[in-house]
C-alpha positions as CSV (number, residue, x, y, z in Angstrom):
1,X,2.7,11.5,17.3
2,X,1.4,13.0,14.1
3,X,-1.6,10.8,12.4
4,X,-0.8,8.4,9.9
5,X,-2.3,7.5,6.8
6,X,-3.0,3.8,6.0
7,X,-4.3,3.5,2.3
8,X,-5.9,0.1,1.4
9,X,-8.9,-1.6,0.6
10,X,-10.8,-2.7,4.0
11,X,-11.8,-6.3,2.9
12,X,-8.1,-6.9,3.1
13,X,-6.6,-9.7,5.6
14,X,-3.9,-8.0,6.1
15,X,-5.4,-4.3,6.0
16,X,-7.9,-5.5,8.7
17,X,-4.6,-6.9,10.9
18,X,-3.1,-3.4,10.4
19,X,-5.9,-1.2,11.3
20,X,-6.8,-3.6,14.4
21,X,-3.5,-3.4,15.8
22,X,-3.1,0.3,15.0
23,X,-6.3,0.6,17.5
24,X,-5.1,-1.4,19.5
25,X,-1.6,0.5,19.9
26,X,-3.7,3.6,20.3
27,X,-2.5,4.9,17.5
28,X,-4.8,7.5,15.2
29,X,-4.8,7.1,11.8
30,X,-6.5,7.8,8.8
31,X,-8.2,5.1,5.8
32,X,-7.5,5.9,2.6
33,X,-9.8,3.3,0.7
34,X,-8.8,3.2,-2.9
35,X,-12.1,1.1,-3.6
36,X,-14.1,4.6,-2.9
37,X,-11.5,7.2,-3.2
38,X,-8.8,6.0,-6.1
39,X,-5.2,5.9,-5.7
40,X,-3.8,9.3,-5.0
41,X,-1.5,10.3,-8.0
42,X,1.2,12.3,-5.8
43,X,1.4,9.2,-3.4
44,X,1.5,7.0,-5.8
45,X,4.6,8.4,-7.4
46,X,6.2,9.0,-4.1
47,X,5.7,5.2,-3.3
48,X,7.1,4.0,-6.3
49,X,10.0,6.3,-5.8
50,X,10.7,5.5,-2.5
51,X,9.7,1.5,-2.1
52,X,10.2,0.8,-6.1
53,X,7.9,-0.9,-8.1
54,X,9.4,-4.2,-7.5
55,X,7.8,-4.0,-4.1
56,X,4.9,-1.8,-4.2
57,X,3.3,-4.5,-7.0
58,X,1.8,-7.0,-5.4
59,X,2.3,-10.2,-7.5
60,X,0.9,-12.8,-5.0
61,X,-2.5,-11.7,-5.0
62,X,-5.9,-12.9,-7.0
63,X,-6.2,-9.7,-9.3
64,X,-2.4,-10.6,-10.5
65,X,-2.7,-13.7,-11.1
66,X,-6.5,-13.0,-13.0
67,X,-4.7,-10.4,-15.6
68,X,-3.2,-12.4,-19.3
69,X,-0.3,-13.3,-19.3
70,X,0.5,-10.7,-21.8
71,X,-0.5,-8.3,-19.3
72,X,1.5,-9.7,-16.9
73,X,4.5,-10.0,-19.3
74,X,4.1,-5.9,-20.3
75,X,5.1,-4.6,-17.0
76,X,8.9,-4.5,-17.4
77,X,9.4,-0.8,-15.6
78,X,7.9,1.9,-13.4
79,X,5.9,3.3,-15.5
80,X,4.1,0.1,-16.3
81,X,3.4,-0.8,-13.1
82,X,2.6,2.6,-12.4
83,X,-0.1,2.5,-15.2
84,X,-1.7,-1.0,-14.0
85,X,-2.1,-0.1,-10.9
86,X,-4.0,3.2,-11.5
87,X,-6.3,0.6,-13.4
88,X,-6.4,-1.8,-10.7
89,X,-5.9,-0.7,-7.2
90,X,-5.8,-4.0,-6.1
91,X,-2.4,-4.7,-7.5
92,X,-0.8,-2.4,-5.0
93,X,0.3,-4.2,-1.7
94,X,-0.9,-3.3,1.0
95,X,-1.6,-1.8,3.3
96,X,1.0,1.2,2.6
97,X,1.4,3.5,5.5
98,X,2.5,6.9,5.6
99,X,4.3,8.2,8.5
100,X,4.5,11.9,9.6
101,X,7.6,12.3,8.6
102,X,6.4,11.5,4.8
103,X,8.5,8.3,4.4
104,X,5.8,5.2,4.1
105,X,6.3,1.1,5.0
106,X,4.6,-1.4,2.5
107,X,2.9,-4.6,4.1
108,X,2.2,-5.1,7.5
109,X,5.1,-5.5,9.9
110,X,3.9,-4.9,13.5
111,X,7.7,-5.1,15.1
112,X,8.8,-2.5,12.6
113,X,5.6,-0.3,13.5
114,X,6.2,-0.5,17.2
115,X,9.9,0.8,16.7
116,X,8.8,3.7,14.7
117,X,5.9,4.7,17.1
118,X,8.1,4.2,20.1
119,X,11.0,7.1,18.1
């Protein structure tokens, strides 16, 4: 299998559940820390097209519920989202990973993961 890419922010819960059981699988992968590197633009846009913005925003977490609520209340669209979460990385979900054949899962879901290594 081709390496993945897992793009995160390592002090994550769930990005540290990921990348454990990722070595753990055996599986090689590369971190993509959008604390020290940003949020790649062309991934970006490939995410929200693919998992929608509805999914890729992560509404549960601290930075969400830290922003105004007129902030909150202004993201009505993709392009919205899209521009908040250039701002703040930490609104995306994560972790998103990117599989070799381009197409990406959002959150951690280790049954789902162990399908698509085993295909």
């Amino acid at each position: 299998m081709a390496r993945l890419t897992l793009y995160g922010i390592p002090n994550c819960d769930t990005v540290k559940k990921a990348r454990a059981w990722l070595d753990g699988q055996g599986v090689a992968f590369d971190f993509h820390d959008f604390k020290k590197t940003g949020v790649p633009l062309p991934g970006l846009d490939q995410w929200l097209a693919s998992a929608g913005w509805e999914r890729l925003l992560n509404r549960q977490g601290t930075t969400w519920r830290r922003l105004d609520e007129a902030r909150r209340d202004a993201v009505r669209d993709a392009a919205g989202a899209r521009a908040l979460m250039l701002e703040q990385p930490s609104l995306i979900k994560r972790p998103v990973l990117q599989w070799p054949d381009g197409s990406i899962t959002v959150g951690f879901d280790a049954a789902d993961w162990a399908r698509r290594i085993k295909a």
